[in-house]
Every structure is written in structure tokens, then in C-alpha cells.
C-alpha positions in Angstrom: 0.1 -6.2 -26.6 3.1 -5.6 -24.6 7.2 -4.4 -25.3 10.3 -4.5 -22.8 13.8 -2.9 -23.2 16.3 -3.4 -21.3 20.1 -1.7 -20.8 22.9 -3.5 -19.2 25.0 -0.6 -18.2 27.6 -3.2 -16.5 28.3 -4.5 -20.1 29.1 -1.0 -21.2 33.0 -0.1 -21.4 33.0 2.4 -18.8 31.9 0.1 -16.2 32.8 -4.1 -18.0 36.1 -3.5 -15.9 35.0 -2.4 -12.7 36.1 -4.2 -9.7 33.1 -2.9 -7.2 29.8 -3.0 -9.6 29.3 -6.8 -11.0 25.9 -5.9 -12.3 23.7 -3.3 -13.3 20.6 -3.2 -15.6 17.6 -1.0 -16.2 14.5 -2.5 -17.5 11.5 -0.6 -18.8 8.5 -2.6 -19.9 4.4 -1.9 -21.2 1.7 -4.3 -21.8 -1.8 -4.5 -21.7 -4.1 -7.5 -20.0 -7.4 -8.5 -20.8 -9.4 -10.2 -17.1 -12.3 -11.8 -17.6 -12.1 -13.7 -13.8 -15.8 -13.7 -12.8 -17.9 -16.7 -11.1 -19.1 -19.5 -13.9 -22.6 -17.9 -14.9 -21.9 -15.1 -13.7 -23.5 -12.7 -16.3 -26.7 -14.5 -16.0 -29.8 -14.4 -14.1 -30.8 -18.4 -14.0 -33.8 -20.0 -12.2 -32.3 -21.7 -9.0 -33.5 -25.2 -8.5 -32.4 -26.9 -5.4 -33.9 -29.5 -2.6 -33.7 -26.2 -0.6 -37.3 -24.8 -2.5 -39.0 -28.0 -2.2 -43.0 -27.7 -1.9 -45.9 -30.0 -1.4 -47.3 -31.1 -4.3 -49.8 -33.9 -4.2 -49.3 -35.2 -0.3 -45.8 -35.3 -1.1 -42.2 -32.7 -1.0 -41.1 -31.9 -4.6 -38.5 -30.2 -5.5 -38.9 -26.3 -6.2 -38.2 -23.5 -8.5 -37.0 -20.1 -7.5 -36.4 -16.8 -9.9 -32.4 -15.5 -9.7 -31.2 -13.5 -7.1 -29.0 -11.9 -10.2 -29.8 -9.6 -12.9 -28.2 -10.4 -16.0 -25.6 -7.9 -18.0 -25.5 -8.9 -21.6 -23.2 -5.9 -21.8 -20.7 -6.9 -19.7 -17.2 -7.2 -21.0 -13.8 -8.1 -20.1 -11.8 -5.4 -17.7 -8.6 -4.0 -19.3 -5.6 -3.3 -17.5 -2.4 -1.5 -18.9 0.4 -1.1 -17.3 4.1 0.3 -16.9 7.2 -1.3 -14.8 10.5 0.2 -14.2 13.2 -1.6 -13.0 16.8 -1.0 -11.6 18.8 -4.7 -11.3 22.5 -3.6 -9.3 25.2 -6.4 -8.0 28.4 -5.6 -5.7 31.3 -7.5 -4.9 31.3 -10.4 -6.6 27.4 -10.3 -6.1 27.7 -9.7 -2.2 25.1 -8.0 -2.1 21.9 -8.0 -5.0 19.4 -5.0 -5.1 16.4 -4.9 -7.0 14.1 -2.0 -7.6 10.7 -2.1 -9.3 8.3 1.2 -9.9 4.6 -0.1 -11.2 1.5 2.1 -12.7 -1.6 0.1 -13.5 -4.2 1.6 -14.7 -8.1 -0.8 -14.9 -10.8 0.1 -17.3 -14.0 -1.5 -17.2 -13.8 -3.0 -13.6 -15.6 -5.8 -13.0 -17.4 -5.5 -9.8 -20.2 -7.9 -8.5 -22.8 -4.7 -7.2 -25.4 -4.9 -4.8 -29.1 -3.3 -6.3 -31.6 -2.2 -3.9 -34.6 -4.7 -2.4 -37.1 -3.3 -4.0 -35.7 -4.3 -7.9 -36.3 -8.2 -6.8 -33.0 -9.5 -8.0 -30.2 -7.9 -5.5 -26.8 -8.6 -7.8 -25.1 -8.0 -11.1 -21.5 -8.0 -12.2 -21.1 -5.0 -14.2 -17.7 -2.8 -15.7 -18.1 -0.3 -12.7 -15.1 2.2 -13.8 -11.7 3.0 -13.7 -8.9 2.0 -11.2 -5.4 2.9 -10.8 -2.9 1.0 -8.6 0.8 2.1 -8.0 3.6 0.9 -6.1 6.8 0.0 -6.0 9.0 -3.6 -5.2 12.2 -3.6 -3.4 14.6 -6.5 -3.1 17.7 -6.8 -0.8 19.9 -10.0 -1.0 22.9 -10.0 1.2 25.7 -12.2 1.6 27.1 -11.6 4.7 30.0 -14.2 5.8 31.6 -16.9 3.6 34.2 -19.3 4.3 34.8 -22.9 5.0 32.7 -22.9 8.2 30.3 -20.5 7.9 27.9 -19.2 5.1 25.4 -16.3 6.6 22.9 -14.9 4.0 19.8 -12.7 3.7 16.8 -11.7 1.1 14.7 -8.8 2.2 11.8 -7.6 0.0 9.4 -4.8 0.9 6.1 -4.3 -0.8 4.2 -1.2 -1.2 0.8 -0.3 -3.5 -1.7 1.8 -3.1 -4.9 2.1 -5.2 -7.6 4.5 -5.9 -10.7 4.8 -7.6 -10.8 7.4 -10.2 -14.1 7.4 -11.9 -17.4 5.2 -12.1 -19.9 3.9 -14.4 -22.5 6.6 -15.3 -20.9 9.0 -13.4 -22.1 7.6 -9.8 -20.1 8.8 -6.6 -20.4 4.9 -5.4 -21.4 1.9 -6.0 -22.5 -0.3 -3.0 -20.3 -3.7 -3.0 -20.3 -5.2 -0.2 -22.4 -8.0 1.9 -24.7 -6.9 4.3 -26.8 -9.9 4.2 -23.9 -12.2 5.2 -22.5 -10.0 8.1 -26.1 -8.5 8.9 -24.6 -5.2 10.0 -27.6 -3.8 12.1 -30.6 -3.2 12.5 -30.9 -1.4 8.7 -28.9 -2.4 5.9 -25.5 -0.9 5.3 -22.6 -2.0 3.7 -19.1 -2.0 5.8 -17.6 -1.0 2.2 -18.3 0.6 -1.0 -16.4 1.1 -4.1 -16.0 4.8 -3.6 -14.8 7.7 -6.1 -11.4 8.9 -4.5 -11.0 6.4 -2.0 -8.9 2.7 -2.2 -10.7 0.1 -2.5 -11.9 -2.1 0.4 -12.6 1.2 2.8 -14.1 0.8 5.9 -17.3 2.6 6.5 -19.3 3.3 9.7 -19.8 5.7 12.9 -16.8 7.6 14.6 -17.5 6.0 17.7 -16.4 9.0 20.3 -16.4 7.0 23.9 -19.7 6.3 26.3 -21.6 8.9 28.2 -20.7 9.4 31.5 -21.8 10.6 34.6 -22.5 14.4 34.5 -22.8 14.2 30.8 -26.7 13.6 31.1 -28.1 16.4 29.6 -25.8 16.1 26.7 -27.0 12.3 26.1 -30.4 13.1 26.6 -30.5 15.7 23.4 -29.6 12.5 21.2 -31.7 10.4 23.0 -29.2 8.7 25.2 -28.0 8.0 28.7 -24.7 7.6 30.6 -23.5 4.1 29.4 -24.5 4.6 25.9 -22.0 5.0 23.1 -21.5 8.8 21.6 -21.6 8.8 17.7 -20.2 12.0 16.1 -22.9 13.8 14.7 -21.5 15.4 11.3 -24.3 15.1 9.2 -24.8 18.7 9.1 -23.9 21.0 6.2 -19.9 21.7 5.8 -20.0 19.0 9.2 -21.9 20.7 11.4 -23.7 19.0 13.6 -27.6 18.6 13.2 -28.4 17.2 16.6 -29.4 13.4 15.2 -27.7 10.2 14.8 -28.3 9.0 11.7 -27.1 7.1 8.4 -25.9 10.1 7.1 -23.9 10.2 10.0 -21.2 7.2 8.4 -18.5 8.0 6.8 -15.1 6.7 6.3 -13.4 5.4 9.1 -10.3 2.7 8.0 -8.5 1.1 5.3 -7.9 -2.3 4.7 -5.2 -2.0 2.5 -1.1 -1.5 4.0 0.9 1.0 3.6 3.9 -1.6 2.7 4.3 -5.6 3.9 7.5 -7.0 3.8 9.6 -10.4 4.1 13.0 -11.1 5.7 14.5 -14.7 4.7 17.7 -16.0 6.6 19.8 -18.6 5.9 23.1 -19.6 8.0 25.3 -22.9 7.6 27.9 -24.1 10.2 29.6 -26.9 8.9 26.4 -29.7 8.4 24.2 -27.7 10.7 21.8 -25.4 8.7 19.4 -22.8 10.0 16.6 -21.3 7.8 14.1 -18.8 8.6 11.3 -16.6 7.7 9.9 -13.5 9.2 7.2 -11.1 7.3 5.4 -8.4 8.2 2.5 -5.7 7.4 2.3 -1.8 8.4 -0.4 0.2 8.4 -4.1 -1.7 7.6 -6.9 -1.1 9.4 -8.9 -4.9 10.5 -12.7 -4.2 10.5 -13.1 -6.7 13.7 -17.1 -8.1 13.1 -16.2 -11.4 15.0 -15.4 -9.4 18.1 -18.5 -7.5 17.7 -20.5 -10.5 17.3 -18.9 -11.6 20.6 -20.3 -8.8 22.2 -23.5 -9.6 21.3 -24.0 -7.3 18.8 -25.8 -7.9 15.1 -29.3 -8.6 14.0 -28.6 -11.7 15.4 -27.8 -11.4 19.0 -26.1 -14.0 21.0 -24.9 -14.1 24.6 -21.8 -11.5 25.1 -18.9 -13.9 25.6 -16.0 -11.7 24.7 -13.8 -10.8 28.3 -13.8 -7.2 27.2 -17.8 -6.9 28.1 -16.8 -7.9 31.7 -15.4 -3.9 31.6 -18.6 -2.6 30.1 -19.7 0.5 31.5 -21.3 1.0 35.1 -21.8 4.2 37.7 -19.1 2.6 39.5 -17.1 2.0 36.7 -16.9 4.8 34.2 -15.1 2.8 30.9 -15.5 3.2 27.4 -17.3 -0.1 26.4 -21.0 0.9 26.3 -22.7 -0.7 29.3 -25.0 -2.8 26.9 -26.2 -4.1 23.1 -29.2 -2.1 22.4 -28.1 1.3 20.2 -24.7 0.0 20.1 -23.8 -0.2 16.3 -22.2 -2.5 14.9 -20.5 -0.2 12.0 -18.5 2.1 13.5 -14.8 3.1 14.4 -15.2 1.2 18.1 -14.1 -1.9 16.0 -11.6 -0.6 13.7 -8.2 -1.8 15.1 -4.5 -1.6 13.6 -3.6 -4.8 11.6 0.5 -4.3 11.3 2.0 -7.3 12.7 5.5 -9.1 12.7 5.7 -13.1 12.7 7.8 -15.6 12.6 6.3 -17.9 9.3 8.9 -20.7 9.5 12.1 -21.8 11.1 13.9 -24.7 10.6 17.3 -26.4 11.8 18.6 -29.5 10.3 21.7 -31.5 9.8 23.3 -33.5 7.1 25.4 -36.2 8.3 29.0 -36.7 7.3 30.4 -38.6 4.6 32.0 -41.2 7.4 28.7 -41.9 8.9 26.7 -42.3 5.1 29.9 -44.8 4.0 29.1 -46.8 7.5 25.4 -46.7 7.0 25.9 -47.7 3.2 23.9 -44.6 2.5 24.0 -41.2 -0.4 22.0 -39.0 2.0 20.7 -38.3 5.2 19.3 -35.1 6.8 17.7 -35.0 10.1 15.5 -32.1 10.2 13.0 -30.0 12.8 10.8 -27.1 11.7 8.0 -24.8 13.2 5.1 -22.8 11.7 3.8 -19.5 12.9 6.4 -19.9 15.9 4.8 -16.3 16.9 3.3 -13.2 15.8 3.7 -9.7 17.2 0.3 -7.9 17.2 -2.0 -5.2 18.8 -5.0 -6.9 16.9 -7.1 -8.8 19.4 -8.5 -11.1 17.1 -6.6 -14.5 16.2 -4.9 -13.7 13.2 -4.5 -10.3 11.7 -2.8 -12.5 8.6 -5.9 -14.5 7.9 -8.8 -12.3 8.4 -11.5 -13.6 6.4 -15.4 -12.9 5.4 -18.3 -14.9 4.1 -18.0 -13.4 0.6 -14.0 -12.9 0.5 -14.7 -10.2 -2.4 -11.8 -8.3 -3.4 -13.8 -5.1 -1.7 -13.8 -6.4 1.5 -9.7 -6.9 2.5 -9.2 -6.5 6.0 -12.9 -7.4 7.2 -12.7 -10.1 10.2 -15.8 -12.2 10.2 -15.4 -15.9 11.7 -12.0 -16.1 10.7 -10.1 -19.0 12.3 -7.6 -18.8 14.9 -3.5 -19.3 13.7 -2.6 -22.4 13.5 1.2 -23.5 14.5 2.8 -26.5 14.1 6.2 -28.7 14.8 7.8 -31.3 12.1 10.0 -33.4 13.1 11.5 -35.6 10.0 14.6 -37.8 8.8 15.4 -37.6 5.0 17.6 -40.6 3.7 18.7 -41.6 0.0 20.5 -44.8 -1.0 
């Protein structure tokens, strides 16, 4: 079900006859969605049958049978999500400038959320309706045009984005609900998830240690109470009661420590025409989300799967004779923890491209319509603190919605240059 209204105040006699305000609406709308947007099979727990399980049989490999890694959910049904937009529509000076404003409250039932179950059930996943989720936000538009005349023709669009989301309750009353992969980014050397579906919290949270600096010299006695030495990365301790610390390092010691999710992204589109030259482009942006960097932990060879440390950084590791804050080496370094939390906001420059048409003179000599010659560039440059490649394309092995933000073998920015010639008879 849904209903809009909607109130053209510029129509109105008060205002039909103004010579400033060409347009002005309000718009007030209300629906409700149905999502059923879960894998094919999904619900089910099927044998798997694959040249992967082969077995001898006979002198000979045939191929094998395997129970589900999924526990089936007859109960499952679709999430619901109902929602309320407000919207302010306002035009000036013969539509000089256009601004848009739209307010948003959405509010999910019966999540769908693909859970993770402890080893020891056998099957480790199941989709189920996990709880309740509200997001709310807001959408602002800014078109602007700023020169007009026989030459020149200057205009703008500027939209900024902003939403925020929370997690307001959970099936059967649970605090949590453990989401995300460990398997695929093999964390450490136990199993815990970088993220959880947590009551409270915005989806796609970061979890781990508050990584506090490296021991250093002089600080021996106060390493050696958690079991540590100069060189060896400090872990807050705050798993005591009301925070206070109980003297060990343990899981209880994680906690919250980002958010993948932005506090607003934006996009700036230009446009600007001299005579047959023409100049387009595109810059956008994000503030505020945390990037969970696992690919430059990994490069530091750290993981249940260690490799050689090949990032530069671990040339600056820790040693008596020089007293930094990269732990001096791997082993009770973890791999979850605020050390590899970095700020995501960036500024690039998506597209820009100059072209020009030719005259009519030059199309009646060539015995041609049309004829543009054109050059353009992709991801000219971006303007980051992240040291990864691309705080724009972060990406994991799962890419679940509950895991925005987390770096894992993403692949490096790509840019590239067109050159082109577009002709019409």
C-alpha cells in the first residue's frame, strides 16, 4: 500500500504572480514494501554435490556427496519495510537556481539476515527475520545556473546524502546476532567476527581491540603483568566490571571500535560551454566512515595464514633503537583491533571531459550533420588519508550488507583516458 499528496504553493494566488519564486511544492508520501532479496535456495539446507567431494570408489575417483553447510528456515518470511518521505521542491529566477529537499524514515521488520550458528551445530548458516531496523536521512539537491548568454553557459548540480541507521530490537530478544565471515577473512587465531548485527548500534560496526601503541623501553614491568615485552602491542584491558580493568587480554576485551557507514557523501556536477567548446565534470565525495583495512594487515603478515610482511610500513616496526608504534613483530599482534581502523572520507575527481562540436561551415564542407571530437578521464585523482588503494571500492569475500567498509583484497583504482571522434551524416 502506499498514498502521496502533494501542494504546489507556487500555483496558489498569493504567490502565481511572483516575480522571484517560479516554483514551490511540498510533497508528503507513505508506502509499505515487501523484500524477499535472498540467494536462490536460500531457505534450504540441500546436499552439496560437486567434483570437489569426489572419493575412491572401486580403483576409481567418483563424484561425492556432502550434508549443507545451511540449516533450513521454513519460517522465514519476507522483510517489511514502511516508510515516510517529505519533500520541499523550490525554483528562483526563472529557475536559476533549483533546490530540492527530501526527509526519509524507514522503518524494517523481519530483517533478513544470513546468521552465522556456532561449530558445534554442524550446519554453520541460516537466513532468518533477525528484527527490526530503522534508517533515516535526509537528500539535498542544489542546481545552479550560474552565467547565460551567447558565449557562455556555466552550470552546477550539487546533491548531499546523509542516513544513518540503527538496530532497534532482535529476534527472541538477543543483544546480537553474529553476521559476519570469519572463515573467509580468518581473523585470528580464534574465531571472531569483525561485525555483528548489534542492538543499538548501525549496522556494519566494526569490532575488535583498542589497540593503545607498543611497549616501550622502561615500560617492562608494565608489559610483563600482561604477559608482554617492549615491542609488543598494548590492548586496553576493559573487560572488568563498569570497565575496569581485570589484568588480562582477552575476548571480552573487544568492543566497538568504527563504523562503516558515512556521516553524509556527496556529488558536485559541472557543466560549462564556450561557444563549441564544452567542459563536463564530476567530483564526489564521502565524510566520516571508518575502512576496516584487513588487506594491509594481511600485508603485514598477520592472519591464520601468515605470509611474508611486504607492506613498507613493517620496515618502521619497533626496535630498542627505534621506539615506533608498529609492534616489532606478528606473533600476539591481532588482527581485530583499532590499529587497522583508518578514516575512509575522500574527495575524487570521477570524470572530466572536454569536447568540441565543429561548426556548421566545416560540417557543410565535410558533407556532414555532426561531428564532435571528444577527450575524457576516469578517476583523474582522489584525495585520501586511507592507505589502501581505493577507499571507494573497498570490497570483501562475502560483500554482505553487514560488512560495508571492510577492505579485504580489494583492487587498486583504476583510471583511464578516451580519446574519441563522433560523426553523423
Amino acid at each position: 500500500p502506499s498514498a502521496s499528496v502533494a501542494w504546489r504553493i507556487s500555483q496558489e494566488n498569493f504567490l502565481k504572480n511572483s516575480i522571484t519564486v517560479d516554483n514551490l511544492k511540498l510533497r508528503l508520501s507513505y508506502g509499505q514494501v515487501g523484500n524477499q532479496s535472498i540467494g536462490v535456495f536460500g531457505t534450504r539446507s540441500r546436499a552439496e554435490l560437486g567434483n570437489s567431494l569426489n572419493y575412491p570408489f572401486n580403483g576409481t575417483l567418483s563424484t561425492g556427496v556432502a550434508p549443507s553447510n545451511r540449516v533450513a528456515n521454513p519460517n522465514l518470511t519476507w522483510e517489511t519495510t514502511e516508510q515516510i518521505n517529505a519533500g520541499l521542491d523550490l525554483g528562483i529566477w526563472n529557475s536559476a537556481i533549483n533546490f530540492s529537499f527530501d526527509y526519509y524514515r524507514k522503518n524494517t521488520t523481519d530483517l533478513l539476515l544470513d546468521t552465522q550458528l556456532p561449530q558445534f551445530v554442524g550446519p554453520t548458516r541460516q537466513f532468518v527475520n533477525a528484527g527490526e531496523v530503522l534508517n533515516e536521512g535526509f537528500d539535498i539537491t542544489l542546481g545552479t545556473r550560474i552565467l547565460q548568454n551567447d558565449n557562455w553557459s556555466i552550470s552546477s548540480t550539487l546533491s548531499l546524502s546523509r542516513n544513518r541507521n540503527e538496530v532497534l530490537s532482535l529476534v527472541d530478544g538477543l543483544d546480537f546476532i553474529e553476521v559476519g565471515d570469519n572463515q573467509a577473512i580468518r581473523a585470528s587465531t580464534f574465531a571472531v567476527n569483525p561485525t555483528r548485527v548489534e542492538v543499538g548500534l548501525p549496522i556494519s560496526s566494526f569490532r575488535g581491540y583498542i589497540f593503545d601503541g607498543v611497549y616501550q623501553l622502561g615500560q617492562e614491568d608494565e608489559a610483563a603483568a600482561f604477559g608482554r615485552a617492549p615491542g609488543d602491542a598494548i590492548y586496553r584491558d576493559i573487560s572488568g566490571p563498569e570497565g575496569v580493568p581485570d589484568g588480562i587480554i582477552s575476548t571480552d576485551d573487544i568492543t566497538t571500535v568504527g563504523d562503516g557507514n558515512a556521516d553524509f557523501t556527496w556529488g558536485w556536477n559541472w557543466d560549462l560551454n564556450y561557444r563549441n567548446f564544452n567542459l563536463n565534470f564530476v567530483l564526489t565525495g564521502s565524510q566520516g566512515n571508518d575502512i576496516y583495512n584487513f588487506t594491509r594487515a594481511r600485508l603485514l603478515a598477520l592472519g591464520a595464514q601468515q605470509f611474508h610482511a611486504v607492506a613498507g610500513e613493517y620496515r618502521d616496526r619497533w626496535t630498542p633503537t627505534n621506539p615506533s608504534n608498529i609492534p616489532a613483530g606478528r606473533d600476539g599482534t591481532e588482527i581485530l583491533s583499532s590499529q587497522f581502523i583508518e578514516d575512509g572520507s575522500f574527495i575524487s575527481m570521477k570524470n572530466i571531459a572536454l569536447s568540441y562540436n565543429f561548426t556548421n561551415g566545416i560540417l557543410d564542407k565535410l558533407g556532414l550533420q555532426n561531428a564532435r571530437l571528444y577527450a575524457s578521464v576516469t578517476n583523474l585523482f582522489i584525495i585520501t588519508d586511507y592507505s589502501g588503494f581505493d577507499p571507494e571500492s573497498t570490497a570483501t569475500v562475502t560483500n554482505r550488507d553487514a560488512d560495508i567498509g571492510i577492505d579485504y583484497n580489494s583492487y587498486p583504482i583504476n583510471r583511464s583516458l578516451t580519446l574519441g571522434l563522433n560523426v553523423s551524416f
